[in-house]
N, C-alpha and C positions, 0 to 999 in steps of 0.2 A: 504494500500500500504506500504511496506516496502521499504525502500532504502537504500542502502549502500553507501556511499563516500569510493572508495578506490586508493592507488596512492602508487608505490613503489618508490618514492620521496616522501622525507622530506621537510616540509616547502612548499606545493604545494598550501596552503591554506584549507586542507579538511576539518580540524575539527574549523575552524569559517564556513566555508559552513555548514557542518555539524551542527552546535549550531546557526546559522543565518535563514536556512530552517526552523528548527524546531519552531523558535520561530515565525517564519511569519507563519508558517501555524497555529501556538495557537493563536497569533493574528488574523487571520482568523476564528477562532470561532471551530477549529476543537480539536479533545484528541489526544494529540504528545506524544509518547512513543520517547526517545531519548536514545541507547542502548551507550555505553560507552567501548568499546571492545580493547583500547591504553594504554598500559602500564602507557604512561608519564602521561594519566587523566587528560585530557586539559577539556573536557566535564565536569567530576566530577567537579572539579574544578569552571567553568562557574557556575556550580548549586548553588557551596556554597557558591560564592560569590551573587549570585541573594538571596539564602535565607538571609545570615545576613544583606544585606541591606531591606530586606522586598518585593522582587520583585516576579513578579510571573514567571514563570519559568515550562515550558513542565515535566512531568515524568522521572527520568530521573536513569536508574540502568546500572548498571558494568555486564557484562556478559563475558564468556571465549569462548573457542573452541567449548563445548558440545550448542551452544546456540541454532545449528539449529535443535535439535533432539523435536520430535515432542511436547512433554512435558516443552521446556523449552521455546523459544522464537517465536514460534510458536503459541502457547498457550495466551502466556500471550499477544500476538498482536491484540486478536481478544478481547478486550476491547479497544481496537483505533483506531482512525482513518488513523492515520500517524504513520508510526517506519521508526526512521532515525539510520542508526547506521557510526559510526564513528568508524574508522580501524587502526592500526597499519600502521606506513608507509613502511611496508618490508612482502614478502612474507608468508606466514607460516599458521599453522593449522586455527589460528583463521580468520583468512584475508578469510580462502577458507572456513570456515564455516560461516560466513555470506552472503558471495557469493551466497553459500547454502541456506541461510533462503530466499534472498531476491528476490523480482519480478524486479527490476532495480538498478543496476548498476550506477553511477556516478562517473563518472573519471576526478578529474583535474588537468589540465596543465600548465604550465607556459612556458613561454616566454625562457627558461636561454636552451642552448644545453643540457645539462645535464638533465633538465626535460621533453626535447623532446625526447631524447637518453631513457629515462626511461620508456617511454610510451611503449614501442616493449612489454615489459617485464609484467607489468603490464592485456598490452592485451592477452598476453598467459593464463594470470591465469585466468585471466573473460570469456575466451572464452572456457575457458576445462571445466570451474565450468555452463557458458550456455551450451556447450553442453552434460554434465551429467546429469544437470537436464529437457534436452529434452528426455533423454531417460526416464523418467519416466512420459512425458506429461506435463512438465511445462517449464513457458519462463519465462527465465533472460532477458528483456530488457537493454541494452547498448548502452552509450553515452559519451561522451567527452564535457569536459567544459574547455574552454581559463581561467585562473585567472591571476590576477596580472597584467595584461596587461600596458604596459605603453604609455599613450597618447601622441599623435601624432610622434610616429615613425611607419617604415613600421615592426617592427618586428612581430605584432599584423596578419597582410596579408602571412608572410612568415609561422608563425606558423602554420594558418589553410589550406595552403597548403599543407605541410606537414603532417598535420592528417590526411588531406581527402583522402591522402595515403593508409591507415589502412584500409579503409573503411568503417569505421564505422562513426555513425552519430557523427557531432561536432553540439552541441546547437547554436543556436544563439547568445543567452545572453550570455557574458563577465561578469567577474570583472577587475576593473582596480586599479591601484596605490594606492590608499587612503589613507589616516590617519584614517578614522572610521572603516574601515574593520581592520587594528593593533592595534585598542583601543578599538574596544567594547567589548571584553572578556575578558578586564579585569572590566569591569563593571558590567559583569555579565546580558548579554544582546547581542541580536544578533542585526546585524547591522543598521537594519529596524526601531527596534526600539530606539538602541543610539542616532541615530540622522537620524530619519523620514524625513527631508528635504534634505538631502543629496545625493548627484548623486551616491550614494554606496549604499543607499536605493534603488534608483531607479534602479539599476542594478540587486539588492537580487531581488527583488519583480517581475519581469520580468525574473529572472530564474526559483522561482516557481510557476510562469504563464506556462514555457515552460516544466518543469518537469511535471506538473501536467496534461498538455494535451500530452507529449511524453506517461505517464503509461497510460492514457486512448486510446491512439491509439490502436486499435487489430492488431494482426499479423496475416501473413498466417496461422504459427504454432497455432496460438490459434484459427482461425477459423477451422483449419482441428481438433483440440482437441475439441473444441465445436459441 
């Protein structure tokens, strides 16, 4: 399964989702390819600090625009289990070639007007990149994840009103406010396992509970392709 984290807002939390999936699903016992596709290399980064302190750490490479063409990220996927790839927070070739490589989509969102405002925009590009690659017989799955949520206001209920607008599916699973979700990357470690006892743990591991049964659901389109 491939997955993209993508979000034309900045600071929406993708790339600790991004390096937090990855590392709960290698903790799960599974081979995590983690694609690095963001200029700033927040990913890269996460890796090199896991290696100089001795940590183990998913796969983890730098790819560009050309990643989705059949020889490059395509390829090198079918030695894993899991490819998580983490995106640029702004439109552009590379954002729509991942789009391209991947079987699902992961969109998150925040709470602020402006990352709600962002979302219209974001869904344009996921929705032209699934419906190009239905013309060839394959399905981009897509979803919407709440991040950042902050506990006990109603903004957390206004939000997912607002999405179920779009139409598309909102996960169940949340993240909310934390301290460990703004500190485990620089540890060099996704959130799960910074600190295992944490209600930010429990939130990571409950979204790739729902990610992992959202890719295994069939679609119509993939039963009419089958």
């Amino acid at each position: 399964m491939i997955t993209a984290l993508v979000s034309q807002k900045g600071g929406s939390s993708k790339s600790t989702l991004a390096v937090s999936i990855a590392w709960e699903l290698m903790a799960r016992g599974a081979k995590v390819l983690l694609v690095d596709t963001d200029p700033q290399k927040t990913v890269s980064d996460v890796g090199a600090i896991a290696g100089s302190t001795g940590q183990k750490s998913p796969t983890i490479v730098a790819m560009g625009e050309k990643l989705y063409l059949p020889d490059q990220l395509p390829r090198l996927a079918q030695a894993f289990d899991h490819v998580i790839i983490d995106t640029p927070g702004r439109s552009g070739a590379i954002q729509n070639a991942a789009l391209l490589a991947s079987d699902v989509a992961l969109i998150p969102v925040g709470q602020s007007a402006a990352e709600v405002w962002a979302v219209s925009g974001t869904l344009e590009i996921v929705n032209h990149a699934r419906d190009l690659k239905a013309t060839y017989g394959q399905v981009l799955k897509t979803a919407l994840v709440v991040t950042r949520k902050m506990p006990r206001t109603t903004l957390g209920k206004a939000v997912r009103d607002t999405l179920k607008e779009s139409g598309m599916r909102t996960f169940t699973a949340e993240t909310s406010l934390r301290v460990a979700w703004q500190t485990c990357l620089g540890a060099g470690q996704g959130v799960a396992q910074f600190a295992p006892k944490d209600e930010a743990a429990k939130e990571l591991r409950a979204l790739v509970d729902e990610l992992l049964a959202f890719a295994a659901e069939t679609t119509h389109q993939e039963v009419a392709n089958g």
